[in-house]
N, CA, C and O atoms as CSV, one atom per row, in Angstrom:
chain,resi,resn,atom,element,x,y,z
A,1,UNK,N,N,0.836,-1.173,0.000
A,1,UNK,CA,C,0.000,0.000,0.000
A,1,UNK,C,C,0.886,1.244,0.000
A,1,UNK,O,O,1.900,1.412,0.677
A,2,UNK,N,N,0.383,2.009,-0.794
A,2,UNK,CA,C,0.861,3.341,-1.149
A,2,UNK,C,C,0.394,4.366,-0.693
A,2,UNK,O,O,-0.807,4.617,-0.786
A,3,UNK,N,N,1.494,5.379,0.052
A,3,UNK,CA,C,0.806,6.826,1.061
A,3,UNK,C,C,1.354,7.448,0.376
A,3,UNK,O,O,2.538,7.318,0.065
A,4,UNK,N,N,0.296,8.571,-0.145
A,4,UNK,CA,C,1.052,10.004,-0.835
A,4,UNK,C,C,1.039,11.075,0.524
A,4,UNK,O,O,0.260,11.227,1.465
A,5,UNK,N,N,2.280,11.707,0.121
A,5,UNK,CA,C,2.169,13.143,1.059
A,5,UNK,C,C,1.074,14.235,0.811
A,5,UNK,O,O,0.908,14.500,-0.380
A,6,UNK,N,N,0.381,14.844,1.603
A,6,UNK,CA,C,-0.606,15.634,1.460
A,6,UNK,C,C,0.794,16.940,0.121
A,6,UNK,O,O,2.017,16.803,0.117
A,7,UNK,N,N,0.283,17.623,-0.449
A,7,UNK,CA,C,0.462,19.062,-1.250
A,7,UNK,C,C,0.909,19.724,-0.211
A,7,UNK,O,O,1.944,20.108,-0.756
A,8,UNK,N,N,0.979,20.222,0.965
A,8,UNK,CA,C,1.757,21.062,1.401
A,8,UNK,C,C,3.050,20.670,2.054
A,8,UNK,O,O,4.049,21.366,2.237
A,9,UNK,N,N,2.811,19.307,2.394
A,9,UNK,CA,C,4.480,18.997,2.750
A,9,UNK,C,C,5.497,18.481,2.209
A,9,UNK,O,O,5.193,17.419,1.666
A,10,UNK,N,N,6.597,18.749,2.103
A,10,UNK,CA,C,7.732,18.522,0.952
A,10,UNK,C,C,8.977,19.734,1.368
A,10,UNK,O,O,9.007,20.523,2.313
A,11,UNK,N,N,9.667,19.574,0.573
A,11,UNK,CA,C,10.770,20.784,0.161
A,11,UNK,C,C,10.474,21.981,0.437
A,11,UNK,O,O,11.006,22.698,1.285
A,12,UNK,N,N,9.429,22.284,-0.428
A,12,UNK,CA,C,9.030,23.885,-0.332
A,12,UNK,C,C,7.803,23.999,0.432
A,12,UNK,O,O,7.055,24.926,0.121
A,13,UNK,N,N,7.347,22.969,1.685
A,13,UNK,CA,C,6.898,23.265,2.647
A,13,UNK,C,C,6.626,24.692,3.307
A,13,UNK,O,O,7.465,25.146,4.085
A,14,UNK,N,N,5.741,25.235,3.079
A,14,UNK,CA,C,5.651,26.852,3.841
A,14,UNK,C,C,6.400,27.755,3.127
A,14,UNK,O,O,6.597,28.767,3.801
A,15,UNK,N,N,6.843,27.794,2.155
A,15,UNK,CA,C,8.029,28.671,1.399
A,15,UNK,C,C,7.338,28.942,0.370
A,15,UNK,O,O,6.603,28.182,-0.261
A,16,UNK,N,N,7.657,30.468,0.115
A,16,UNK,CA,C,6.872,30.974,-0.909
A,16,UNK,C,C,7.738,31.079,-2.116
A,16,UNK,O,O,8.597,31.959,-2.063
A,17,UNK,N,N,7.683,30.404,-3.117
A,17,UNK,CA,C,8.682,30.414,-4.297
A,17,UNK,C,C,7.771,31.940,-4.920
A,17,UNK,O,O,6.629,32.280,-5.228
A,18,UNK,N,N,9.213,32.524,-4.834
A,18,UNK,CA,C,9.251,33.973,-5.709
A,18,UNK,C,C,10.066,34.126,-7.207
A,18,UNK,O,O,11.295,34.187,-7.206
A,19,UNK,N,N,9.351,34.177,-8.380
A,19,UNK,CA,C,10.315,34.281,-9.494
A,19,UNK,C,C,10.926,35.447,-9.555
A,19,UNK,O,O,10.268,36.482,-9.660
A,20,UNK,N,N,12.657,35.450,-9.480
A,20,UNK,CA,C,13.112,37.110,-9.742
A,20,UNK,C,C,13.011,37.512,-11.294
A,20,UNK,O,O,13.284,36.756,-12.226
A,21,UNK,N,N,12.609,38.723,-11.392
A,21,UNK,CA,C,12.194,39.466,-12.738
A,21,UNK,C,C,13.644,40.654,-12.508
A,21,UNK,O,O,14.422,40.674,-11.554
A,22,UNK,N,N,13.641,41.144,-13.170
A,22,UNK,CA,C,14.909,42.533,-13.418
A,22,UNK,C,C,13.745,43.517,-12.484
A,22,UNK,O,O,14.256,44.176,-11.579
A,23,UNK,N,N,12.471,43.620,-12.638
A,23,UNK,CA,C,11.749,44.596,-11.865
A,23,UNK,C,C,11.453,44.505,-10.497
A,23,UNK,O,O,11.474,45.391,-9.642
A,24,UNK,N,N,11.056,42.815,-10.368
A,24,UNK,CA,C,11.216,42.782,-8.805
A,24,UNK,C,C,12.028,43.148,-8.322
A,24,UNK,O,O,11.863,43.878,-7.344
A,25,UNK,N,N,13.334,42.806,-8.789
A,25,UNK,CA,C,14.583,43.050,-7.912
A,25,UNK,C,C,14.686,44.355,-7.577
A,25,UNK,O,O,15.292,44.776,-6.591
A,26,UNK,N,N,14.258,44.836,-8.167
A,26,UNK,CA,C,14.542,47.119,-8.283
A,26,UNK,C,C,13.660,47.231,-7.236
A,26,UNK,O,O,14.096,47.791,-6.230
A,27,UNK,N,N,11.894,46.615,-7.217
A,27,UNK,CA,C,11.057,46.402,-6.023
A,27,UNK,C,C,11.730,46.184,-5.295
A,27,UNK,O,O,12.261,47.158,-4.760
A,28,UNK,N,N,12.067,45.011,-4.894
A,28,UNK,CA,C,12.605,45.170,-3.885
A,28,UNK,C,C,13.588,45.526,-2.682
A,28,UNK,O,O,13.480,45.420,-1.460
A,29,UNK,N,N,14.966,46.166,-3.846
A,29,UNK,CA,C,15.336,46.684,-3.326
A,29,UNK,C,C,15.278,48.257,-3.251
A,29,UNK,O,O,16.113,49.025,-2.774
A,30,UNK,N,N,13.940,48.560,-3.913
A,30,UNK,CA,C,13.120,49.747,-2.887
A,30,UNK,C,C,12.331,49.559,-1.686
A,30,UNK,O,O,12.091,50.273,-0.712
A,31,UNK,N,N,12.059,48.608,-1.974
A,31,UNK,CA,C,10.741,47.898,-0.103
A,31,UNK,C,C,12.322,48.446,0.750
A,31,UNK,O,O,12.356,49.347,1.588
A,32,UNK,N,N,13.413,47.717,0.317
A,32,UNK,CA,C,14.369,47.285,1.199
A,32,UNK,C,C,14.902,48.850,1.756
A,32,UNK,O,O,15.096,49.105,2.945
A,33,UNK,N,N,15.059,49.657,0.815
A,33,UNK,CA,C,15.937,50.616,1.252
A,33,UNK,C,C,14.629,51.886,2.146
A,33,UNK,O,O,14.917,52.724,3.000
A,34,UNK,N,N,12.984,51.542,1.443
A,34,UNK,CA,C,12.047,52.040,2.723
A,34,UNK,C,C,12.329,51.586,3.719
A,34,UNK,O,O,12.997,52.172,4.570
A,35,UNK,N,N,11.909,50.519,3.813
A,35,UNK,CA,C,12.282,50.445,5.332
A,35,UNK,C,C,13.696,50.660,6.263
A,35,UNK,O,O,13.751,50.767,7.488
A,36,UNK,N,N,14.580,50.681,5.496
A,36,UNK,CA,C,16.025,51.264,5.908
A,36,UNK,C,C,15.497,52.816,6.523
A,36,UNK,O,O,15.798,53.149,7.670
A,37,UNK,N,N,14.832,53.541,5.789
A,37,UNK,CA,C,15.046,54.998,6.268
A,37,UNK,C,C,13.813,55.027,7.162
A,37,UNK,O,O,13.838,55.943,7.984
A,38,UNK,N,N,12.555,54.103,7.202
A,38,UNK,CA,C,11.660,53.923,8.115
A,38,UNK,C,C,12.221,53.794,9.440
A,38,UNK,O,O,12.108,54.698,10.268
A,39,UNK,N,N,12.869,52.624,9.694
A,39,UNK,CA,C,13.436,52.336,10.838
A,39,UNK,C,C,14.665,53.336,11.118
A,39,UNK,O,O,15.163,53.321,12.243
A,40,UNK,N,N,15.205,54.266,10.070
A,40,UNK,CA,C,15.887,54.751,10.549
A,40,UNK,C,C,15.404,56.323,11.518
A,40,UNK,O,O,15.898,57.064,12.367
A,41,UNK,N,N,14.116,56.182,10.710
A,41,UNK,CA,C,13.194,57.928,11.970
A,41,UNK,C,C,12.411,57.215,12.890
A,41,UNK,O,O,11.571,57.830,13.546
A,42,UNK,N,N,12.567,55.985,13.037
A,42,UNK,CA,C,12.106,55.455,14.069
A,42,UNK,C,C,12.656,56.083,15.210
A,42,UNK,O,O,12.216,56.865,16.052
A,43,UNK,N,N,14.171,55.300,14.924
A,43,UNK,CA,C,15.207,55.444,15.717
A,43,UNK,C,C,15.590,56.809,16.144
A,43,UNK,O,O,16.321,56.972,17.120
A,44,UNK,N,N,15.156,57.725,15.498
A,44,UNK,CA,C,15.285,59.286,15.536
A,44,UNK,C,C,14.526,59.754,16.349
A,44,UNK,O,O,14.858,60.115,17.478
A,45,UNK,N,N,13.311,59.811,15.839
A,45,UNK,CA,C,11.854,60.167,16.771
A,45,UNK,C,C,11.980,59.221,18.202
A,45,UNK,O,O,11.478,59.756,19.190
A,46,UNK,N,N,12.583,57.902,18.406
A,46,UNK,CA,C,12.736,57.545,19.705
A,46,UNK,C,C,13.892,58.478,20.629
A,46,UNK,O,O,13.748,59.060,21.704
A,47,UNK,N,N,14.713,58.389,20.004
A,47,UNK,CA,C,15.693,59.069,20.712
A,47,UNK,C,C,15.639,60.210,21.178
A,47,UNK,O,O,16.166,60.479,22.257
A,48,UNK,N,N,14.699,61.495,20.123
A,48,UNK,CA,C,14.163,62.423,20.873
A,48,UNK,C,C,13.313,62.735,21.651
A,48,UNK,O,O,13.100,63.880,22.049
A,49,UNK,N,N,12.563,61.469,22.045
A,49,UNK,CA,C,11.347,61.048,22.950
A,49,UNK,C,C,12.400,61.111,24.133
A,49,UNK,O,O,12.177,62.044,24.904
A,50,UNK,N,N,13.226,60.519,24.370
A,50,UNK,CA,C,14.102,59.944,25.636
A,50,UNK,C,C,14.781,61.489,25.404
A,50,UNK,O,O,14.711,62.077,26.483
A,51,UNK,N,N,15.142,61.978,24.812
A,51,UNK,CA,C,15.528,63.797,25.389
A,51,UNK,C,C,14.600,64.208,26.075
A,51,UNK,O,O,14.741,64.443,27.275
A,52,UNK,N,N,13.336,64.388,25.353
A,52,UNK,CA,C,12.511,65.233,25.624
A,52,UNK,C,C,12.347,64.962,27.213
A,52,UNK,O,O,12.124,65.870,28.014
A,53,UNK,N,N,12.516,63.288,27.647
A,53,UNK,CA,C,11.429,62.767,28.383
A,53,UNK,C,C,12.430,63.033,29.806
A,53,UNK,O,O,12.164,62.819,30.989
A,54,UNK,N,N,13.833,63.652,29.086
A,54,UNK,CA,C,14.690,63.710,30.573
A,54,UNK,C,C,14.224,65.320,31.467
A,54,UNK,O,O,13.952,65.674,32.615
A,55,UNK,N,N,14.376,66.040,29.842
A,55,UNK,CA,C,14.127,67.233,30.343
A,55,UNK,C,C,12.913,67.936,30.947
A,55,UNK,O,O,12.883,68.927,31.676
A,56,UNK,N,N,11.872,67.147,30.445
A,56,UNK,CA,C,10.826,67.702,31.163
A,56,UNK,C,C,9.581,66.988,32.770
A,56,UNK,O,O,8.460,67.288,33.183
A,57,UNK,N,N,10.925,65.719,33.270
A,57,UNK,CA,C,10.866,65.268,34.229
A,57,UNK,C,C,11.674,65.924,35.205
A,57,UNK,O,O,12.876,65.670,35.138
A,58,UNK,N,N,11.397,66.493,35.852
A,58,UNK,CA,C,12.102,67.788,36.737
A,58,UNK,C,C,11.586,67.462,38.108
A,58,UNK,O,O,10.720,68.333,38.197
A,59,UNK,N,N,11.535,66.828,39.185
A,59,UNK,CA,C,10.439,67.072,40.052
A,59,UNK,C,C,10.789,68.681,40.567
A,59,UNK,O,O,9.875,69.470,40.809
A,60,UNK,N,N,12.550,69.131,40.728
A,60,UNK,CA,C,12.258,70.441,41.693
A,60,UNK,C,C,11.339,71.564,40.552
A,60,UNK,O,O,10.562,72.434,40.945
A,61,UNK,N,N,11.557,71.368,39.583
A,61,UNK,CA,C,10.843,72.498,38.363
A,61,UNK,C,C,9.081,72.025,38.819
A,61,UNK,O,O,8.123,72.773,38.626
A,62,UNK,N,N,9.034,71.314,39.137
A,62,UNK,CA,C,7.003,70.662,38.584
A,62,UNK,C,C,6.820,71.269,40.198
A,62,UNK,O,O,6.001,72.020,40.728
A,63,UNK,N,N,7.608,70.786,40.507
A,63,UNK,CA,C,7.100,71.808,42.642
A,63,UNK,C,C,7.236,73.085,42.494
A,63,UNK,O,O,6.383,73.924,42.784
A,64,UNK,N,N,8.131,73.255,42.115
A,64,UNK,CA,C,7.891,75.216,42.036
A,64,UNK,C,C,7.017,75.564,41.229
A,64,UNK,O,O,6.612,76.721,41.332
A,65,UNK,N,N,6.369,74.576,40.032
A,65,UNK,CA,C,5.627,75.382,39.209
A,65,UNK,C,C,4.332,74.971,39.925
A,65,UNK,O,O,3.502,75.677,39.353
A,66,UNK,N,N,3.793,74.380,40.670
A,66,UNK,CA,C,2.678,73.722,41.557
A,66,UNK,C,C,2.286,74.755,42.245
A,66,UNK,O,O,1.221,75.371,42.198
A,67,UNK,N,N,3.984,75.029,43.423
A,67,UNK,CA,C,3.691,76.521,44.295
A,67,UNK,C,C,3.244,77.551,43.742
A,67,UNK,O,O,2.416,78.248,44.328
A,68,UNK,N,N,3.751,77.895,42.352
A,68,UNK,CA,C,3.373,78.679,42.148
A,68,UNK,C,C,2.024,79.627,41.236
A,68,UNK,O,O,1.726,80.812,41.087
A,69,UNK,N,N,1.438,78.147,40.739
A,69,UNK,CA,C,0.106,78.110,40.738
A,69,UNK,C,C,-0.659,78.233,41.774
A,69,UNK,O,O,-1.422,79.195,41.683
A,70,UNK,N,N,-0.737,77.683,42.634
A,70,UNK,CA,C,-1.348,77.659,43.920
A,70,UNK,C,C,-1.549,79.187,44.698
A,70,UNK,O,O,-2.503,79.830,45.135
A,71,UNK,N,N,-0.046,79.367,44.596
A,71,UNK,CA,C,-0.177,80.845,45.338
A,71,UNK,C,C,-0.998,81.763,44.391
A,71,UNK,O,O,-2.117,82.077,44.795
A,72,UNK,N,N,-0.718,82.088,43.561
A,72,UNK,CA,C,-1.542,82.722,42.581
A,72,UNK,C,C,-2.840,82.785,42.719
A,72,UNK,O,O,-3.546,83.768,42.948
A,73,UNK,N,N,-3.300,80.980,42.471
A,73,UNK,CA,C,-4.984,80.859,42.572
A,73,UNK,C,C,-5.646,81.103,44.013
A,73,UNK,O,O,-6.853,81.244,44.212
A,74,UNK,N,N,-4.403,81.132,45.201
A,74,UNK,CA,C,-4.827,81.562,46.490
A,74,UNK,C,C,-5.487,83.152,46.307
A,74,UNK,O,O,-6.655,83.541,46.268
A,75,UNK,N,N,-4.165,83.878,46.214
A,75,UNK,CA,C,-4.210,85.112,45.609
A,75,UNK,C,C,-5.492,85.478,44.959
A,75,UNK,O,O,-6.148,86.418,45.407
A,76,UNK,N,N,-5.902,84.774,43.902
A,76,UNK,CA,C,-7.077,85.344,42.892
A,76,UNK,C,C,-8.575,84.623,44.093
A,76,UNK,O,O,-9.613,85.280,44.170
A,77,UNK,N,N,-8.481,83.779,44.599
A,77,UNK,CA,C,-9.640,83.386,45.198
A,77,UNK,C,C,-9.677,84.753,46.541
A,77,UNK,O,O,-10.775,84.973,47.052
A,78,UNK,N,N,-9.068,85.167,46.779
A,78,UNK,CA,C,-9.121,86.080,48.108
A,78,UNK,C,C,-9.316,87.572,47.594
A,78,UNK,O,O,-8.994,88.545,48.276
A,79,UNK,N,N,-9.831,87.650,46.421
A,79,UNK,CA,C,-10.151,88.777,45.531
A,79,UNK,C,C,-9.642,89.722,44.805
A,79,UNK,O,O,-10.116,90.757,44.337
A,80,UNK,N,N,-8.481,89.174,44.763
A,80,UNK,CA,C,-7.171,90.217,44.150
A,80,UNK,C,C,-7.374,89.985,42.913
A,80,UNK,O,O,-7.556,88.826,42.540
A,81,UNK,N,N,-7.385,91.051,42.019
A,81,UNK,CA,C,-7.868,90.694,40.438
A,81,UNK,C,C,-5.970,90.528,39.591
A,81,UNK,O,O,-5.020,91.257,39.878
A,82,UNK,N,N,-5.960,89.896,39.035
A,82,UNK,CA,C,-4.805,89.603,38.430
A,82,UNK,C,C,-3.563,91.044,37.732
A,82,UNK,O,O,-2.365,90.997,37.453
A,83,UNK,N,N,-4.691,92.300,37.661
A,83,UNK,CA,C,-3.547,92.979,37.841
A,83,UNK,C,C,-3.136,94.353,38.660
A,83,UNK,O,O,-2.621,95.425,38.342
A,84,UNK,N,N,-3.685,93.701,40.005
A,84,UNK,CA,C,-3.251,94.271,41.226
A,84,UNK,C,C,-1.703,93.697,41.261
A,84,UNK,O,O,-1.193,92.598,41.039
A,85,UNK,N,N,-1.150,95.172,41.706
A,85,UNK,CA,C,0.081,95.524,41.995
A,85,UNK,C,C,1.173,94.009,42.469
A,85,UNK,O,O,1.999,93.307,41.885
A,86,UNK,N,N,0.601,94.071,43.774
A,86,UNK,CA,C,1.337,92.303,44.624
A,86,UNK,C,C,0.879,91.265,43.746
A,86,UNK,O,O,1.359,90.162,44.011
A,87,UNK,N,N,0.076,91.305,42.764
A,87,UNK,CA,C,-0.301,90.181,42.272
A,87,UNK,C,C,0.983,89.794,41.027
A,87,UNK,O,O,1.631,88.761,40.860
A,88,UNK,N,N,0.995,91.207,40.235
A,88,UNK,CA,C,1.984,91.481,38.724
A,88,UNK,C,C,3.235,90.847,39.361
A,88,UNK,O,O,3.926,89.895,38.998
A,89,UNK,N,N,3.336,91.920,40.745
A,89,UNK,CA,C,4.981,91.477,41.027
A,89,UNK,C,C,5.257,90.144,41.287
A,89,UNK,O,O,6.201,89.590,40.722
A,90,UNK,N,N,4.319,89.384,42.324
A,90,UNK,CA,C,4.524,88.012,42.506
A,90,UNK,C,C,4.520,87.041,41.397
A,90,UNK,O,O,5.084,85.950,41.468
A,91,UNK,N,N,3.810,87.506,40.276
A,91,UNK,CA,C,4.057,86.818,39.266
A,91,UNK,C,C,5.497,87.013,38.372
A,91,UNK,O,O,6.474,86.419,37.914
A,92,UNK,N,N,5.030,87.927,38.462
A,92,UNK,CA,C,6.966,88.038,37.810
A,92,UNK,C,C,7.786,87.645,38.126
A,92,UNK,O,O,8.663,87.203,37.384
A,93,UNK,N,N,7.828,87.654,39.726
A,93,UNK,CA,C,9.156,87.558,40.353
A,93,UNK,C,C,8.795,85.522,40.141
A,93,UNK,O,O,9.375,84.808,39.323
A,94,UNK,N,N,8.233,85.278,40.663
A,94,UNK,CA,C,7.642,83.277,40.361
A,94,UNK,C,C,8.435,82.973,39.027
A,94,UNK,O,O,9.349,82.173,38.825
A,95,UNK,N,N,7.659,84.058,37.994
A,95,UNK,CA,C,8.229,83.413,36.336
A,95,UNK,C,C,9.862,83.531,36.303
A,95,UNK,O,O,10.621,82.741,35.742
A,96,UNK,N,N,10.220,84.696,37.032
A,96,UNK,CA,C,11.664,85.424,36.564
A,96,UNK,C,C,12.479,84.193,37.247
A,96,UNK,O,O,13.368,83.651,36.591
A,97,UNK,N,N,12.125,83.673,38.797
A,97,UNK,CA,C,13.072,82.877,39.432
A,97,UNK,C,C,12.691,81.215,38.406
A,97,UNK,O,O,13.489,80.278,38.418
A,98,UNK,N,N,11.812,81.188,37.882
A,98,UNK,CA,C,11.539,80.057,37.672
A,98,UNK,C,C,13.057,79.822,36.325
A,98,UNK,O,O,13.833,78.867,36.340
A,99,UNK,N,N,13.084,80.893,35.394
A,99,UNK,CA,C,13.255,80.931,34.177
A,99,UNK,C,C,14.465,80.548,34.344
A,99,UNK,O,O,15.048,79.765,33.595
A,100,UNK,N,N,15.130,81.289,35.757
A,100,UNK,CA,C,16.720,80.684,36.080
A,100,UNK,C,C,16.995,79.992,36.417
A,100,UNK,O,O,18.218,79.866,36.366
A,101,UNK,N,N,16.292,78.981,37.015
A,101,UNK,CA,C,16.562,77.416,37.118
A,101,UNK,C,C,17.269,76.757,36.088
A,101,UNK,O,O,17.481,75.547,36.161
């Protein structure tokens, strides 16, 4: 008694036979060289993620800028209109010390 192999198993089992043409090849080595410069702003746009992500993790910067919301909105809740005198200066002086950090 005689067993044939089912059609998909053999040699070219799971393998996709591709005929090369003079045009595929140019295809593909355009797919090839997209994705070269794909992955290469990957790698770009990540890396400036991890800048970005140092510089604007600050805890002493995010506390002073907290205080100094706070004081402000203290300030404006106790009826001081935003451009009363102690109000301008405290703001200034908040932004000015902040800026020199």
């Amino acid at each position: 008694m005689k067993t044939q192999k089912p059609n998909n198993i053999g040699k070219n089992s799971g393998r996709r036979i591709i005929r090369h043409s003079n045009n595929r090849v140019k295809d593909q080595d355009h797919v090839t060289e997209m994705l070269k410069l794909c992955l290469q702003k990957i790698c770009e746009l990540q890396a400036e993620m991890e800048r970005e992500a140092e510089t604007i993790h600050d805890p002493e910067a995010e506390g002073y800028a907290a205080c100094a919301t706070e004081t402000l909105r203290f300030l404006s809740s106790q009826g001081l209109p935003p451009d009363h005198p102690m109000v301008k200066m405290l703001s200034e002086r908040l932004l000015r010390d902040r800026d020199d950090n």
